[in-house]
KOLNU-522548 format. One line per 5 residues: their letters; for each residue x negated, y, z negated of N, C-alpha, C. Coordinates in steps of 0.05 Angstrom, whole numbers. Layout:
A	X:Y:Z:X:Y:Z:X:Y:Z  ...
***
This chain:
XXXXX	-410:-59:1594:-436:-47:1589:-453:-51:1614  -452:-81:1622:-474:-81:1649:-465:-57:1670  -440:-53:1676:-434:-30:1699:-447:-9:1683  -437:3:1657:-452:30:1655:-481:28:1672  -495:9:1653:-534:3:1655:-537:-1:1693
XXXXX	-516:-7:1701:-518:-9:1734:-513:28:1748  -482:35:1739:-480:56:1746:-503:84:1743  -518:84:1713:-535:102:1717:-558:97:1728  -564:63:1737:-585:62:1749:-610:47:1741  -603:37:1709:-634:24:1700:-631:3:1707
XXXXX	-611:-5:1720:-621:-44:1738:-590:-39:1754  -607:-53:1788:-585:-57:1807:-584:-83:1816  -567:-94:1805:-571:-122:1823:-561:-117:1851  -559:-143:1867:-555:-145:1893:-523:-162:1881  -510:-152:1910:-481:-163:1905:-485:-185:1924
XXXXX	-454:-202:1922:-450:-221:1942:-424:-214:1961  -429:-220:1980:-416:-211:2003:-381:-200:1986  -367:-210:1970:-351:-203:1968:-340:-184:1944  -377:-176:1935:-384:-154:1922:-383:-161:1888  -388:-186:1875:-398:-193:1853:-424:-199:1853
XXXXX	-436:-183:1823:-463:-178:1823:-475:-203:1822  -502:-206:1832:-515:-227:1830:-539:-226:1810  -544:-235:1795:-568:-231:1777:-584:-245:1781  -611:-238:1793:-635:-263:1795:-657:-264:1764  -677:-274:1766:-699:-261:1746:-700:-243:1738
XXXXX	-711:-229:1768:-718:-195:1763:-693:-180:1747  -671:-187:1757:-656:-169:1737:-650:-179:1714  -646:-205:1710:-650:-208:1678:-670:-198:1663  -700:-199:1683:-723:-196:1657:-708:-164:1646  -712:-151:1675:-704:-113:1668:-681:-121:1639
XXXXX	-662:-126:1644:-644:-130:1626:-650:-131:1589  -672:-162:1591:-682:-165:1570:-699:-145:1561  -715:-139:1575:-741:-111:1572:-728:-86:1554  -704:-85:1583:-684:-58:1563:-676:-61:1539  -657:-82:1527:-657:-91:1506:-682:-85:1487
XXXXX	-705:-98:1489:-728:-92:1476:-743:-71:1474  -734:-56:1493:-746:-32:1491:-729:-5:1474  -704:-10:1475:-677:3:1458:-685:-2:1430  -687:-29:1420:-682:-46:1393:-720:-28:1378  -735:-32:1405:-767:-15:1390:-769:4:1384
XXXXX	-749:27:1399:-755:53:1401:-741:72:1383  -715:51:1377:-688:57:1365:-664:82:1388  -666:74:1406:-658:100:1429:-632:82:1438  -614:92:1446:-587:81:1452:-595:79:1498  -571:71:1509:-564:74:1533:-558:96:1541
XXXXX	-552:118:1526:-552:139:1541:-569:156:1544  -582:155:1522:-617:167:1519:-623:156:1546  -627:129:1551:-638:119:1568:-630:134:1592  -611:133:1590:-598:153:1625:-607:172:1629  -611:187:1607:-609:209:1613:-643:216:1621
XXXXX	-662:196:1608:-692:199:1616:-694:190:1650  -674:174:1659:-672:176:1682:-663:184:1702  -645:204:1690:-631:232:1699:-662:249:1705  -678:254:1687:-699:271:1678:-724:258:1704  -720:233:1709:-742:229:1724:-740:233:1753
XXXXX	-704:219:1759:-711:229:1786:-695:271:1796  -691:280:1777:-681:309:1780:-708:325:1765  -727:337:1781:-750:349:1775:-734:381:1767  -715:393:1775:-694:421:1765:-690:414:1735  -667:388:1728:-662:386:1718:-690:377:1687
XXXXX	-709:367:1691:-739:363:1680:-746:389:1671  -745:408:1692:-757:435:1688:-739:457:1663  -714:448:1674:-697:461:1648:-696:461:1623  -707:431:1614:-699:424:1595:-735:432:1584  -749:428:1606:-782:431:1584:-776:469:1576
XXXXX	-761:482:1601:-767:512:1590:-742:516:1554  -727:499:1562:-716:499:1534:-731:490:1509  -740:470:1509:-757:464:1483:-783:485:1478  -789:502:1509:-811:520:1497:-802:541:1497  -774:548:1496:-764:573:1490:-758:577:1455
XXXXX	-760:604:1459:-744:616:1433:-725:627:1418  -708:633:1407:-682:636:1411:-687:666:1403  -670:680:1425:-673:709:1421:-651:732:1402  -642:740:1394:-626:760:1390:-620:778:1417  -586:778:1425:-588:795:1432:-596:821:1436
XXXXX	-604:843:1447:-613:874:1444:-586:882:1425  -562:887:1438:-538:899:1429:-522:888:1399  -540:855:1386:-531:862:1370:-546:864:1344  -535:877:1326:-550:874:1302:-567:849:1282  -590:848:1273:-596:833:1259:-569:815:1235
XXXXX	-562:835:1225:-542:822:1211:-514:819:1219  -512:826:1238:-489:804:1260:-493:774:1273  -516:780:1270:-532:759:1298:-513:732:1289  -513:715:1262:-497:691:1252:-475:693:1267  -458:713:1252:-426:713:1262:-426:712:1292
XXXXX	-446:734:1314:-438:735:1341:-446:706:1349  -461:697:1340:-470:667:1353:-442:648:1342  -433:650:1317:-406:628:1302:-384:638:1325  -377:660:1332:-350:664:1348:-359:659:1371  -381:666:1389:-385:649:1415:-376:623:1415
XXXXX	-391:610:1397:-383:581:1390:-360:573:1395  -345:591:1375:-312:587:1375:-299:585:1405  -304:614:1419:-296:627:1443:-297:598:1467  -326:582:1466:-334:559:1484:-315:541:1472  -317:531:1446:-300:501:1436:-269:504:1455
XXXXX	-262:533:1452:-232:536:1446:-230:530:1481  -256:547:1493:-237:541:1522:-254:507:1538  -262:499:1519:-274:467:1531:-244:454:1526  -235:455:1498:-210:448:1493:-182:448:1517  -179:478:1525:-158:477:1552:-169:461:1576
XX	-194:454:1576:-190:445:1598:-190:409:1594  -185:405:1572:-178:379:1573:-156:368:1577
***
């Protein structure tokens, strides 16, 4: 777990020359903080990443605010009462080829 919380970034310790992490205060307090601040909020480690994905990628910030103020459209081409099914077989169409490429 500490490498994940290192690799995305919410605490870096300093290594020792032969590259084991060193933990002083400062990175324990961060450590404990995080902890307390997970256990208050009820938000996991990846939430967490990902708000710090969000802070330092201002593109990535911008995408996601035009998503929450977007609306979901109907295509022009298809019918009101298609609209379920064309959205269920897209679905399908993406699962199936996320699937090959695993």
């Amino acid at each position: 777990m500490l490498r994940y919380i290192e690799q995305v970034g919410l605490v870096e310790p300093a290594r020792s020359g032969s590259g084991y992490r060193l933990y002083g205060a400062p990175e324990l307090q961060r450590l404990r903080t995080l902890r307390e601040l997970l256990d208050s909020r009820d938000v996991g480690l990846g939430e967490m990443a990902f708000v710090r994905r969000m802070r330092d990628d201002a593109e990535l910030q911008a995408d996601v605010d035009t998503w929450f103020e977007s609306e979901a459209q109907r295509p022009a081409d298809v019918a009101p009462s298609d609209w379920l099914r064309f959205e269920q077989d897209k679905h399908e169409r993406l699962l199936a080829a996320a699937a090959q490429l695993i």
